[in-house]
PASEBA-1860 file (N, C-alpha, C; in nm, 3 decimals):
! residues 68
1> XXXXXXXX> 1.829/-1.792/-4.720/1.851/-1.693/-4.823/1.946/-1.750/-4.927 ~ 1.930/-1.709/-5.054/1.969/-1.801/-5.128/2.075/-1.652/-5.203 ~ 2.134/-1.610/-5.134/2.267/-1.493/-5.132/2.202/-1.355/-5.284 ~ 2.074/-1.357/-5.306/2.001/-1.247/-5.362/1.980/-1.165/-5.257 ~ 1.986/-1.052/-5.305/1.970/-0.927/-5.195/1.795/-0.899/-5.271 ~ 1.708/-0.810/-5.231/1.558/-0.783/-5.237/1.626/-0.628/-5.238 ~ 1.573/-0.531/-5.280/1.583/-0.433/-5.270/1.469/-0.352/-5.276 ~ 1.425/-0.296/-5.128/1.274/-0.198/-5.120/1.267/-0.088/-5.209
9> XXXXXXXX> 1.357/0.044/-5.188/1.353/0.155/-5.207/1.477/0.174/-5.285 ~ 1.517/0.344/-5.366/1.645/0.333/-5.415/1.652/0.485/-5.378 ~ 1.689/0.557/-5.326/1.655/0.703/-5.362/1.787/0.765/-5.444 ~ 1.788/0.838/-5.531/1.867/0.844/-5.610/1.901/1.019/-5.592 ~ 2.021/1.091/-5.531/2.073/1.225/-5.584/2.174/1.237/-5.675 ~ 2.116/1.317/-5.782/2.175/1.335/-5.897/2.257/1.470/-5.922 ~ 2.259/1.518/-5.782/2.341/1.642/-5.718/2.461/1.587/-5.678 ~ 2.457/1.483/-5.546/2.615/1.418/-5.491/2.646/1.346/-5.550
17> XXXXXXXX> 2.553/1.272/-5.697/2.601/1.150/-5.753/2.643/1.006/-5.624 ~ 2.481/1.004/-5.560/2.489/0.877/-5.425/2.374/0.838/-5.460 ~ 2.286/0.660/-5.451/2.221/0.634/-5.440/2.203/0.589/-5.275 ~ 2.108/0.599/-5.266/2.088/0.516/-5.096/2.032/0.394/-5.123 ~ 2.023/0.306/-5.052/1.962/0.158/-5.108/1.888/0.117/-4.969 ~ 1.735/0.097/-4.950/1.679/0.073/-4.843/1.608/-0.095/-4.855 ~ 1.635/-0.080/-4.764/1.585/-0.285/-4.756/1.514/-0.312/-4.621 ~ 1.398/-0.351/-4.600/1.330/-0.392/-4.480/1.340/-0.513/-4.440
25> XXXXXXXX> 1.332/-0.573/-4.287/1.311/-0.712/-4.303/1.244/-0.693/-4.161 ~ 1.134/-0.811/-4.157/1.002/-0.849/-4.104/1.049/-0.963/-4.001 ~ 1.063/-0.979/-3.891/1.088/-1.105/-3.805/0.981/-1.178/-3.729 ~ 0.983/-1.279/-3.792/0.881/-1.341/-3.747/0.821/-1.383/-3.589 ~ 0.968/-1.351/-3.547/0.967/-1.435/-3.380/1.028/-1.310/-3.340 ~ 0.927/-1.228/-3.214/1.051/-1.136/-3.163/1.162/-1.171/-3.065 ~ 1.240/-1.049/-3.080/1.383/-1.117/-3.022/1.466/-1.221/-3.106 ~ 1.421/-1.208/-3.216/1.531/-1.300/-3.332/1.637/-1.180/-3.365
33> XXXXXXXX> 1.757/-1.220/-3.383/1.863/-1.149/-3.410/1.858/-1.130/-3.584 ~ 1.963/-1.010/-3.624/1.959/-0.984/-3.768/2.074/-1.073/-3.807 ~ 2.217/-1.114/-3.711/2.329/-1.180/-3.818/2.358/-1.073/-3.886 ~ 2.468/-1.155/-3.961/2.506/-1.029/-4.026/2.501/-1.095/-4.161 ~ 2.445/-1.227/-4.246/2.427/-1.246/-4.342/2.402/-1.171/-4.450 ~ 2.245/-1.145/-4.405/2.178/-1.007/-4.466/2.255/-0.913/-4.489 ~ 2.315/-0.838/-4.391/2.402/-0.674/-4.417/2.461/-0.720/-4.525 ~ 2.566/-0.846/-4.531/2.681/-0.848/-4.607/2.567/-0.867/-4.766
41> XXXXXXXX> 2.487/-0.943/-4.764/2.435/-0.895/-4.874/2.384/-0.779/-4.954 ~ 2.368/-0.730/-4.865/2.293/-0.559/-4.883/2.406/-0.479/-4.968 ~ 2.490/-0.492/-4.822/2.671/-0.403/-4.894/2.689/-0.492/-5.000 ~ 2.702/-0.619/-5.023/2.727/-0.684/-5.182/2.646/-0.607/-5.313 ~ 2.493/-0.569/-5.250/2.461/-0.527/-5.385/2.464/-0.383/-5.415 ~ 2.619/-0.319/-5.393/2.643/-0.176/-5.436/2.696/-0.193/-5.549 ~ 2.761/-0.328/-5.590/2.804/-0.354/-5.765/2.711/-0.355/-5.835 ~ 2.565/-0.350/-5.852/2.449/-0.362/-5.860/2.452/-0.168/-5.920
49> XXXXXXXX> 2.565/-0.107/-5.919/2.525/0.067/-5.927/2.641/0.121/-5.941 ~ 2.737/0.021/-5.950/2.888/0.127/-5.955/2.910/0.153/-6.115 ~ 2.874/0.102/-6.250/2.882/0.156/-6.356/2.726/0.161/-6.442 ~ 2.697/0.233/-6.536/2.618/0.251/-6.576/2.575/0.148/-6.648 ~ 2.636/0.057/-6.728/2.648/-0.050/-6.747/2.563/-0.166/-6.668 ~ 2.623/-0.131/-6.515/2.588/-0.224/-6.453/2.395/-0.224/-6.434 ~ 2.380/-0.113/-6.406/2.262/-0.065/-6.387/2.172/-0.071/-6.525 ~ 2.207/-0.085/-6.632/2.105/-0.140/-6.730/2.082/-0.277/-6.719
57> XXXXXXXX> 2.206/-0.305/-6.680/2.167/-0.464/-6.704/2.053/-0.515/-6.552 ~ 2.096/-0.438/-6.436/1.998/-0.430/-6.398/1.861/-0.447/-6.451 ~ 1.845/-0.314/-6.471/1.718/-0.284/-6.539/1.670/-0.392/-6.638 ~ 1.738/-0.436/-6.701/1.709/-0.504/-6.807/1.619/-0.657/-6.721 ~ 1.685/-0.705/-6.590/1.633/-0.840/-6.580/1.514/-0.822/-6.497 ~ 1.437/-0.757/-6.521/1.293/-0.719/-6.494/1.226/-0.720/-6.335 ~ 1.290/-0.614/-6.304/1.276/-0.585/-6.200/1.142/-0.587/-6.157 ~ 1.080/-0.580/-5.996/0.941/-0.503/-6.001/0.905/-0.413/-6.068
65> XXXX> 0.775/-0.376/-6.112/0.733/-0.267/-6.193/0.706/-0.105/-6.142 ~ 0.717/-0.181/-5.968/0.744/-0.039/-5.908/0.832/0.039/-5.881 ~ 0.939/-0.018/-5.900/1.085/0.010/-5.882/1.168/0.104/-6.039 ~ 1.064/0.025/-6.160/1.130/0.113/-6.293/1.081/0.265/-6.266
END
């Protein structure tokens, strides 16, 4: 992993002001462990949503088209 987080899903309440951020991962071999690489990336990409700012620029670097 080259320290990019993938991001599946986003669900967004605009009531508690919380996004949830969902991420899947597929193991190729069962009984392979998760590490904790991944998590720490996951939790890294909540700067990815803490200002509005941040989140255009998001948007801006062209995300999937399923995700806009």
């Amino acid at each position: 992993m080259d320290g990019t987080t993938e991001v599946d899903a986003l669900v967004v309440d605009d009531d508690t002001h919380e996004i949830t951020v969902f991420q899947s991962k597929h193991r190729q071999k069962p009984g392979a462990g998760q590490g904790d690489a991944d998590l720490k990336h996951l939790v890294g990409a909540a700067v990815l949503f803490e200002t509005p700012q941040s989140v255009d620029q998001l948007m801006s670097s062209a995300p999937n088209p399923e995700l806009l």
